[in-house]
N, C-alpha and C positions, 0 to 999 in steps of 0.2 A: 525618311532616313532609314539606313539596313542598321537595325539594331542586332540581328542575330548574326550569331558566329558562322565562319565560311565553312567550319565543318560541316555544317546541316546537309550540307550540296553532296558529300559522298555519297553516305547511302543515296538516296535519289539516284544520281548518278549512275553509280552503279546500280540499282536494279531496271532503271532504265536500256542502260547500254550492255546489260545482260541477258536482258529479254531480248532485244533487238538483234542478241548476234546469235542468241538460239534460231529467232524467226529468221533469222538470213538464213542456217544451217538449213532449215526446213523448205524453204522456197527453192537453196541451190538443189538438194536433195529431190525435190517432187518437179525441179525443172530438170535432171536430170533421169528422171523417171526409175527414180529407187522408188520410191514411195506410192502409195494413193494417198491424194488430200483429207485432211481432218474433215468428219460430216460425211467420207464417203461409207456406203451401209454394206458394200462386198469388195474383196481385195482379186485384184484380176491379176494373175500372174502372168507375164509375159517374157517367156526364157527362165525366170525366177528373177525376174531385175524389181519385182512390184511388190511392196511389202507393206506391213501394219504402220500408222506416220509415230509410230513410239521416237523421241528425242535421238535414244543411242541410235535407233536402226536409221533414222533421218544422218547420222554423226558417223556412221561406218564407213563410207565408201569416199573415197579422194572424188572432187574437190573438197564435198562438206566436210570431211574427217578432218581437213587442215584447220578449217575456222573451226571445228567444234571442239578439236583440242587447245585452240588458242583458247577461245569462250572460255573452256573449264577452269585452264591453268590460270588464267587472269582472275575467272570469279574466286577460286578456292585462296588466292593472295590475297587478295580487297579484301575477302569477305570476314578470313583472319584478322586482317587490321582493324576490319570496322566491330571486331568483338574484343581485341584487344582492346580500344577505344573507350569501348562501353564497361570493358573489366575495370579498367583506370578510374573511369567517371563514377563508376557506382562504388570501387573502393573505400572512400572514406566516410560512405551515407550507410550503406547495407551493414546491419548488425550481427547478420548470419555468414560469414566472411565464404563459406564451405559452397552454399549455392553460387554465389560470384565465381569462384576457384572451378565448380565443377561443369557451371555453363559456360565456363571461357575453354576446358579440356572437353567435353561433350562437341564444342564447334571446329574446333581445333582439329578434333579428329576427322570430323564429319568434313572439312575441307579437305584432308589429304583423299576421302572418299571422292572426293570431285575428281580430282588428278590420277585417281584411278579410272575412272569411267571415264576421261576425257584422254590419256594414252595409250589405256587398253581396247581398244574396239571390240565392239559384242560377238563378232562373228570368228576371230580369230582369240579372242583370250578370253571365253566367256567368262571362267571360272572368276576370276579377279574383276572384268566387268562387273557382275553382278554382283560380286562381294562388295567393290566400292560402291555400288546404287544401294545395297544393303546400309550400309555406312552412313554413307548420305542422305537418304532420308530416315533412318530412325535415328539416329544422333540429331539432325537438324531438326526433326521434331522436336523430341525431348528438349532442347535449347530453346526452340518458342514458347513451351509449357513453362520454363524455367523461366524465360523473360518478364513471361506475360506476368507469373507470381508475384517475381521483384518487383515489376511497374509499378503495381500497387502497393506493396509494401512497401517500395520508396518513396514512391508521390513525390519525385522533383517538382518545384516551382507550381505544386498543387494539380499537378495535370495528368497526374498516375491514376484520377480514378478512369477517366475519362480514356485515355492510351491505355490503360489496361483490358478495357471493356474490349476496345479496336481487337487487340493483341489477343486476346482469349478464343473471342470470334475465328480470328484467321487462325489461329489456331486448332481450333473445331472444326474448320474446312479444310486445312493439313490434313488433317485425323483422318478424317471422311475419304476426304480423295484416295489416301494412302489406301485407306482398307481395302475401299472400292476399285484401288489399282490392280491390288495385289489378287485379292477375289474371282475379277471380272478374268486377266492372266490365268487363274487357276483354272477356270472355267473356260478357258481357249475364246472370249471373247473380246479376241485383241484390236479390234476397230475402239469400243466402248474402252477398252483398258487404255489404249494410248490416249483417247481423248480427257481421262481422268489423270491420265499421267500430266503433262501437257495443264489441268487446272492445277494438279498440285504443287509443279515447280512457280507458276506465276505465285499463285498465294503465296509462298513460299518466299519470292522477291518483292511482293509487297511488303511482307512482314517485315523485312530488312530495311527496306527503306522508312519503317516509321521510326526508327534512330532520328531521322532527322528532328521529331519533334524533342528529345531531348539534345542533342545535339546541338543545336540552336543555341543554348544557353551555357554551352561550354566551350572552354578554349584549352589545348591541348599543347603544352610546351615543352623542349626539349632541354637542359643544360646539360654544356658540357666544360667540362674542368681541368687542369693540369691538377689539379691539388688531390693527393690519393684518399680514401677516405669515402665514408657514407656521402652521397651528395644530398645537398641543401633541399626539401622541400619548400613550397610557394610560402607556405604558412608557415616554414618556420625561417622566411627571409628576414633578416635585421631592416627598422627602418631607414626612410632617408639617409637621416641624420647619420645613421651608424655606418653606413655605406659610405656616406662622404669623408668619413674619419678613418675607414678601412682604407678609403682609395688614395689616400693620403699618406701612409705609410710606406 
């Protein structure tokens, strides 16, 4: 019998079909021989069409640029909702109301970051390129840090010590990679740099998808009203009873 909630499937989902339409960007990209493949250990330039497989440089040139700006703009909408999601779900459990508030505007922002990297192509608006990849991954770090905290401080359904473990971890390989991104870049060893770039957005869409283990246990409803007015919370619905004698009037 499916006991859990069909939310569980978003995340999933989405970090599924995120990853999926980066690695499409990357295979249209190295089949059109913008790139050298990942694993390759020297970049052969041929006209200047053969570059380091970094995401954006794979995402710059049409056809890829078309799907990798869709990819962006779709991840950085889902990815909003599925923190909005989680602001809602952890709302009436977390006692520190300020880390909820501040990891739902830390993601928040770090999406619009996407939609910068995913419109502005590296080659022609670097400056804002790499200000949104600035964006995006140190806000969407800080947000894993932040989660991972809450996990355990909230312990839904007892299972925060255990997801929280998960979420610390991939967080410490966030950490890593980023450094390691940025580092190896600085150091003009952009074969090793893209290929850390590249682990740090997967980790990154794993993290995401482990919502679904609370997720599961929650169900997310909408009301909407003619009557003006604070609307009714779940918990503070009248019983049956009282409902039947409203509806009656």
């Amino acid at each position: 019998m499916w006991n859990c909630s069909p939310w569980a499937l978003l995340p999933l989902i989405y970090s599924v079909f995120t990853a999926a339409g980066l690695w499409v960007v990357y295979f249209v990209a190295l089949w059109n021989e913008r790139i050298v493949p990942l694993g390759a250990r020297t970049i052969i330039r041929r006209n200047g069409s053969f570059y380091p497989p970094y995401i954006s440089v794979a995402g710059n040139s049409p056809p890829a640029s078309c799907i990798f700006s869709e990819v962006m703009n779709l991840a950085a909408f889902v990815g909003f909702i599925i923190a909005l999601l989680r602001y809602f779900q952890l709302k009436p459990r977390i006692d520190k109301a300020w880390l909820n508030i501040g990891s739902l505007v830390a993601f928040s922002i770090g999406c619009f970051g996407m939609t910068l990297v995913g419109n502005f192509q590296l080659f022609t608006e670097e400056m804002i390129h790499n200000f949104g990849t600035f964006v995006t991954f140190g806000l969407g770090t800080l947000f894993c840090w932040m989660q991972s905290y809450i996990t355990l401080r909230v312990n839904i359904k007892n299972e925060g010590k255990l997801a929280g473990i998960i979420r610390f971890l991939l967080s410490a390989s966030i950490t890593v990679s980023m450094i390691l991104f940025f580092t190896l870049m600085s150091r003009r060893l952009h074969m090793q740099a893209a290929e850390c770039q590249w682990a740090l957005v997967m980790f990154f869409l794993v993290f995401l998808g482990t919502f679904a283990i609370e997720f599961r246990h929650c169900r997310f409803d909408t009301v909407c009203t003619d009557v003006s007015g604070r609307p009714v919370s779940l918990s503070e619905t009248p019983p049956e009873g009282a409902r039947y004698q409203l509806d009656q009037l």
